[in-house]
C-alpha positions as CSV (number, residue, x, y, z in Angstrom):
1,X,0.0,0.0,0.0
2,X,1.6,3.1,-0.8
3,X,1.9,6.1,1.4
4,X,0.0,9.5,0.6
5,X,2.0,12.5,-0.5
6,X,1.9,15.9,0.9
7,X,2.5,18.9,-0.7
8,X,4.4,21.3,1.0
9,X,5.5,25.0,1.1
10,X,8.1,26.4,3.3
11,X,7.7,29.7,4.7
12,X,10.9,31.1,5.2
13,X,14.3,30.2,5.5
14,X,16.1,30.8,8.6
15,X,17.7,27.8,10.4
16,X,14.4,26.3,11.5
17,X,13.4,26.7,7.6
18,X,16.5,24.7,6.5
19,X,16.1,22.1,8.9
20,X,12.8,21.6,7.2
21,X,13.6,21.9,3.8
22,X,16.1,19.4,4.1
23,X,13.6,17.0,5.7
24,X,11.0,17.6,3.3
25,X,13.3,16.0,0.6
26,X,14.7,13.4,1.9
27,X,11.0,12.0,3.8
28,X,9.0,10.5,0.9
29,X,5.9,11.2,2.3
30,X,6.4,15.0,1.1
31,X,6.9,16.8,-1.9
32,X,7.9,20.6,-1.5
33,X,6.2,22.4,-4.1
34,X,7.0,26.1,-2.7
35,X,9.2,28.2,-0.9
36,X,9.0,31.9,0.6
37,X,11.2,33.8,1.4
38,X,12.1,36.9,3.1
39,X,15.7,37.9,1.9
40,X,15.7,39.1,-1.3
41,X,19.3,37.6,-1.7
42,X,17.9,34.7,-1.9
43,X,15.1,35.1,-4.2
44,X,15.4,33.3,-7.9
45,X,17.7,30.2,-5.7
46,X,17.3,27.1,-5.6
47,X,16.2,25.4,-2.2
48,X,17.9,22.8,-2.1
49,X,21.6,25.5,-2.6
50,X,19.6,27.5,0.2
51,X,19.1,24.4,2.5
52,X,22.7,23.1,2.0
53,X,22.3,20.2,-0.2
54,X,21.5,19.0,-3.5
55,X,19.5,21.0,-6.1
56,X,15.4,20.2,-5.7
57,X,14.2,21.8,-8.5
58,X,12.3,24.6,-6.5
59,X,12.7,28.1,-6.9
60,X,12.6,30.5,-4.1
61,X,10.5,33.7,-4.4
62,X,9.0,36.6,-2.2
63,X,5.8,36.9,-4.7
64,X,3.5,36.1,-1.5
65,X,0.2,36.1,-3.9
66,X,1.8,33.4,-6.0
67,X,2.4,31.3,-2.5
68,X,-0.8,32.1,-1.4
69,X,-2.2,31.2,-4.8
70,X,-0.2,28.0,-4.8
71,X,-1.9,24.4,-4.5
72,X,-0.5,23.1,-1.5
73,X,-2.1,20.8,1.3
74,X,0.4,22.2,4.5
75,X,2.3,25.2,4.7
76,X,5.1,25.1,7.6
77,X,5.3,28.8,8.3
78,X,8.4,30.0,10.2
79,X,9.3,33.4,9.5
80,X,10.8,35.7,12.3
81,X,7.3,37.6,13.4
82,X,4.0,36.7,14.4
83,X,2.0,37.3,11.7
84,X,-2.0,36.1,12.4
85,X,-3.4,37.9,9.3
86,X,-1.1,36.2,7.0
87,X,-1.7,32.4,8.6
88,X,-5.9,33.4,8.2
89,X,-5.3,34.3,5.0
90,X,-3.2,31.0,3.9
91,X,-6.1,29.2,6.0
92,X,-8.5,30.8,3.6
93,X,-6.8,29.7,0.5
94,X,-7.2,26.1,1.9
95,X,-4.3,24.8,2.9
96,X,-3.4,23.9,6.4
97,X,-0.8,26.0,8.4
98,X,1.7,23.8,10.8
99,X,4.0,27.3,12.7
100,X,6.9,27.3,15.3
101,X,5.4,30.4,16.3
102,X,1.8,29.6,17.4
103,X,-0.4,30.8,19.0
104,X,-0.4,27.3,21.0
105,X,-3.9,27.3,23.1
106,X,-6.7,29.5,23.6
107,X,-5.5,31.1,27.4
108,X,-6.9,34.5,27.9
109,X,-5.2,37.0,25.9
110,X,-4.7,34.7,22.9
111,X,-8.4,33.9,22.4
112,X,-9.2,36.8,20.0
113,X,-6.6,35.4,17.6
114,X,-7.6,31.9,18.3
115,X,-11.3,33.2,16.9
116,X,-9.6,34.5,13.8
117,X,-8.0,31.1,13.2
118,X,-11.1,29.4,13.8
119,X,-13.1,31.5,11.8
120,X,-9.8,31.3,8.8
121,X,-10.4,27.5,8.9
122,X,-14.2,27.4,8.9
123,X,-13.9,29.3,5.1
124,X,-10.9,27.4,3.9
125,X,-12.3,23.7,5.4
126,X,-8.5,23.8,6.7
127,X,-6.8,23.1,9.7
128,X,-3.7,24.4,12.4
129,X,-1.2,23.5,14.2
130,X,1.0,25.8,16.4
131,X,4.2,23.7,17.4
132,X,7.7,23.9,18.7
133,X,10.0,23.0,21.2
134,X,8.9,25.5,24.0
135,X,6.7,26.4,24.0
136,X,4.9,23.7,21.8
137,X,7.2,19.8,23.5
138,X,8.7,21.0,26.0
139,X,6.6,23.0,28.7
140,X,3.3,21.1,27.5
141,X,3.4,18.0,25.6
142,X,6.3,16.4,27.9
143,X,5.0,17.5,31.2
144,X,1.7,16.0,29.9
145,X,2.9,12.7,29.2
146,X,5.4,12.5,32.3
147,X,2.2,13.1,34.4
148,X,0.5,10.0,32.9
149,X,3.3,8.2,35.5
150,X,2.0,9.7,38.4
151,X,-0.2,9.3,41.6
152,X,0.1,12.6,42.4
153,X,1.0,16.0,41.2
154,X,1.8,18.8,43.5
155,X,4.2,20.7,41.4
156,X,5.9,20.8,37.7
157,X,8.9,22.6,37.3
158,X,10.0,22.7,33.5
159,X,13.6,23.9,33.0
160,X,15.3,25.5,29.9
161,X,19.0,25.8,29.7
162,X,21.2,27.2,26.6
163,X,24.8,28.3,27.5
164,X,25.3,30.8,24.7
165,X,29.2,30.7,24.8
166,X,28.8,26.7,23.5
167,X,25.9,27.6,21.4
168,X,26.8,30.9,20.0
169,X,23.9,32.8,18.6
170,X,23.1,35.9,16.8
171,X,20.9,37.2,19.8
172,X,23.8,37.2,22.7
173,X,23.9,41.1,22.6
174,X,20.0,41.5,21.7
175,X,19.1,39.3,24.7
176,X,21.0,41.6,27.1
177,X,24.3,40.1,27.7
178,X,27.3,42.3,28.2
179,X,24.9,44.8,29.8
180,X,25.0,46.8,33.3
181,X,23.2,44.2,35.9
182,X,20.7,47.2,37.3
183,X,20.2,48.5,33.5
184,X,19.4,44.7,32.4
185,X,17.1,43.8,35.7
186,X,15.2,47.6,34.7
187,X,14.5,46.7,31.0
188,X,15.0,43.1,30.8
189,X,15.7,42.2,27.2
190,X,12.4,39.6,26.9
191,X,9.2,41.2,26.5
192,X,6.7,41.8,29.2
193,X,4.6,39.7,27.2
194,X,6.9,36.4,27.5
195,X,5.3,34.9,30.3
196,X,2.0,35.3,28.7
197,X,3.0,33.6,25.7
198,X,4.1,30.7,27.7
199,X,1.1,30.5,29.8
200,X,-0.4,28.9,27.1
201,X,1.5,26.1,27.6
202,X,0.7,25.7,31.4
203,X,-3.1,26.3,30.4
204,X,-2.7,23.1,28.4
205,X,-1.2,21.9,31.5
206,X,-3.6,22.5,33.6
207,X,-6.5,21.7,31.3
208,X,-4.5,18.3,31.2
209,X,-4.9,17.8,34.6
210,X,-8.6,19.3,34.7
211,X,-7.6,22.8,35.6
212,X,-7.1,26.2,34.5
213,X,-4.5,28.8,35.5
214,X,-5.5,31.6,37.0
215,X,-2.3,34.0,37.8
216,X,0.7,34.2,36.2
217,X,3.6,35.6,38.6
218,X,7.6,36.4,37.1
219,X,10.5,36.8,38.6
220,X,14.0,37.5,37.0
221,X,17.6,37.3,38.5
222,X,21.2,38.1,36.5
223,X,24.2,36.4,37.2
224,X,27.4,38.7,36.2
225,X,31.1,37.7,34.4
226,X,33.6,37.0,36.9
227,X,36.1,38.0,34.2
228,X,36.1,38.7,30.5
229,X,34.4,36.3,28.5
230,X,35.2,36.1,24.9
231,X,33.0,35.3,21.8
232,X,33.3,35.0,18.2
233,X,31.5,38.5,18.0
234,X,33.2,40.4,21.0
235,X,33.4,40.5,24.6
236,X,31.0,40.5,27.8
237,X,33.1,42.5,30.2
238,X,33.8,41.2,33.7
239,X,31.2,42.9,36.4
240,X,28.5,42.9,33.4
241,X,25.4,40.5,32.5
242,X,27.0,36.6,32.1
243,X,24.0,35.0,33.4
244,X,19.8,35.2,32.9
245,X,17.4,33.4,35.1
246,X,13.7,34.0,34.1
247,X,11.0,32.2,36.2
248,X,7.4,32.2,35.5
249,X,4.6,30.2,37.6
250,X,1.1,29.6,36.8
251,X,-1.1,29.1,39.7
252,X,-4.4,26.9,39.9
253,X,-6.4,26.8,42.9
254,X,-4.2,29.5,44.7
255,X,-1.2,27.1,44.3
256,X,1.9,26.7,42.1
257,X,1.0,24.1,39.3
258,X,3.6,24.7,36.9
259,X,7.1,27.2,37.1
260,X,9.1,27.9,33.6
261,X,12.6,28.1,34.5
262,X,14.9,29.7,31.3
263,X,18.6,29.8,32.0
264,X,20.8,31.5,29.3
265,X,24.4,31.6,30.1
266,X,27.5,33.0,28.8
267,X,29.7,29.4,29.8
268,X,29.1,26.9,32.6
269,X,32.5,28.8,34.7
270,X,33.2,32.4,35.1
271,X,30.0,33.4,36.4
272,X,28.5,34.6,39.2
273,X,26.5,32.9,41.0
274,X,26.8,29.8,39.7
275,X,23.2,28.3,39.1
276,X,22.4,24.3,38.9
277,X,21.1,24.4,35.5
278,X,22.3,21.5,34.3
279,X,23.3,20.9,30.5
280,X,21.7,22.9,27.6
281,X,18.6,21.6,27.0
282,X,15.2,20.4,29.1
283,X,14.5,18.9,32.4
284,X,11.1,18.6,33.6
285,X,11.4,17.8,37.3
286,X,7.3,16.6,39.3
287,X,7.0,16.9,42.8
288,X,4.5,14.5,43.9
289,X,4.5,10.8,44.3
290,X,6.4,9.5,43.1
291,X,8.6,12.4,42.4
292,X,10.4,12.2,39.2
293,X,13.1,14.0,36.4
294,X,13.4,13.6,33.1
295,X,16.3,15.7,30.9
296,X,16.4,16.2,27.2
297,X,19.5,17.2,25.9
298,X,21.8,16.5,23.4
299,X,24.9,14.1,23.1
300,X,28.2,14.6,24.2
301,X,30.4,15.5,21.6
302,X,33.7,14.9,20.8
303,X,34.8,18.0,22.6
304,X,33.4,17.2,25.4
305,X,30.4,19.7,25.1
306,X,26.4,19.3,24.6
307,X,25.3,20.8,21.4
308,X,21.5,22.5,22.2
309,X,19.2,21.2,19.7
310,X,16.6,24.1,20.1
311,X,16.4,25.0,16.7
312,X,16.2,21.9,14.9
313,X,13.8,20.6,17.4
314,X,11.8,23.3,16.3
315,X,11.6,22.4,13.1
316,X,10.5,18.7,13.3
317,X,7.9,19.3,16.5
318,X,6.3,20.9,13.7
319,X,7.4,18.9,10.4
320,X,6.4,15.6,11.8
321,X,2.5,16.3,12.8
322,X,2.0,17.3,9.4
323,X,0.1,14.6,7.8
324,X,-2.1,14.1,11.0
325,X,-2.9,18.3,10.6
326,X,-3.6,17.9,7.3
327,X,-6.0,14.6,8.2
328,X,-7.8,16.1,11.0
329,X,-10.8,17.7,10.6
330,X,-11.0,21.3,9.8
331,X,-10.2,23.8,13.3
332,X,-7.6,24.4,15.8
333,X,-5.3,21.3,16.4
334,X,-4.0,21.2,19.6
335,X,-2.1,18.0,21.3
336,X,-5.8,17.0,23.3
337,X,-6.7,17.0,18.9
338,X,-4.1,14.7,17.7
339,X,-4.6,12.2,20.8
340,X,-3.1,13.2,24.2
341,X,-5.2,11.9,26.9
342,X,-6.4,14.2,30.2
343,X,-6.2,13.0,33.3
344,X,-8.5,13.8,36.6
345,X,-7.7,14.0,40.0
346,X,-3.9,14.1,40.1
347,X,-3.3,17.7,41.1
348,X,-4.2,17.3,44.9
């Protein structure tokens, strides 16, 4: 029996984009018919040069009404911004929409968008999907299945580690680091709105666990350079930002169900304080009984070090639920829609 095809557009090629692209030709159950994208560099190439491997035949463009026009079942739409108008109108034009960037689950201030959506797959008979790793794996789908283990749940803690001097990124100097610790702590460099994005992962949480959220509290700490740290673009000076600790809890019931721990680090050494992170990557730790830890990180490698797979993980949360998106019937996906079971009475 053979397998069904999907056709597929890419939206946008940034790093999550490659990852896909490069999936997309090797996984016979999809044939890329379409790519966007946002660079006009890279407009009239190829997308297989673009993705770093063979030729695939598909030219890259920036027309957006000829994407939008395109015959397509799924989109995978990863640019850099949120765009809601743009993933209703793709909706409209009947093709599904699988994004990195969400929104994830109808929590308070997400609903209006979550009614566009809904209303955007009503007239196209289409369905979505908002994926990742966190939110989107990490902060929801894993504490969700971890829980099925348990006899009780008092407490999920959710931890996100990424030491930026292993992982360089483009962000290390948007995010804050090399900054005064006062200036940073005064106008920290994630939006106000971060935890509020994230809630929607502990909503799904909590709905999991038959429960909502009803507060969201933050707290954020800084951790400075004990001496110059070096990186491929520069310096963070010793006395400045080295260190980030962001800590967001959702409370049900007047009690902590769920607390979002991001660590972002300039190295493991040289900092102060010293936090116990652990590795880059995720550790979902339950109090409760019994009380258990789980981490998700990547390899050792030769040197030593523990490459964080954020990025790439992105990319295939998303690429993989594809065919079950596309299958499902038209309106909001979310991981209850493709099969994860709640359960009741656990969060005493």
């Amino acid at each position: 029996m053979s397998e069904k095809t999907y056709r597929i557009i890419q939206w946008a090629t940034g790093h999550v984009g490659k990852v896909a692209i490069r999936h997309f030709a090797q996984n016979p159950s999809y044939d890329l018919v379409g790519v966007l994208v946002t660079n006009p560099k890279k407009v009239g190439k190829d997308a297989g040069e673009i993705a770093g491997i063979a030729p695939l035949g598909i030219v890259a463009t920036d027309d957006v009404e000829a994407i939008v026009a395109m015959a397509a079942d799924c989109v995978h739409f990863a640019p850099l911004v949120y765009d809601v108008d743009m993933v209703c109108c793709l909706l409209r034009s009947g093709k599904n929409v699988v994004t990195p960037l969400g929104p994830f689950y109808p929590w308070e201030r997400w609903k209006p968008d979550f009614e566009k959506i809904a209303g955007a797959c009503r007239d196209g008979g289409t369905s979505f999907h908002g994926s990742g790793i966190h939110p989107g794996f990490a902060g929801d789908l894993l504490p969700l299945t971890l829980i099925r283990l348990m006899e009780r749940v008092e407490h999920i803690h959710l931890y996100e580690t990424i030491d930026h001097l292993a992982n360089p990124s483009n962000y290390i100097e948007f995010m804050g680091f090399g900054r005064e610790p006062d200036d940073l702590l005064a106008n920290p460099g994630r939006s106000p709105e971060a935890p509020y994005m994230f809630a929607q992962s502990m909503e799904m949480v909590a709905r999991g666990l038959g429960k909502t959220i009803d507060d969201v509290t933050a707290r954020f700490e800084v951790a400075t350079a004990t001496q110059d740290i070096a990186y491929p673009r520069g310096v963070v000076k010793a006395g400045t930002v080295a260190g980030q600790h962001y800590e967001w809890t959702g409370w049900a019931e007047g009690k902590p169900l769920i607390t979002y721990h991001c660590f972002w680090t300039m190295g493991e050494e040289n900092i102060a304080p010293q936090w116990d992170a652990g590795p880059s990557g995720y550790r979902v730790r339950i109090e409760g009984d019994p009380a258990l830890e789980l981490s998700l990180t990547g390899t050792k490698g030769a040197d030593g070090t523990r490459k964080y797979l954020g990025l790439p993980w992105t990319a295939m949360m998303g690429v993989n639920v594809i065919p079950a998106v596309c299958d499902a019937a038209p309106g909001i996906v979310t991981h209850f829609e493709l099969g994860v079971p709640q359960m009741h009475g656990l969060f005493r």
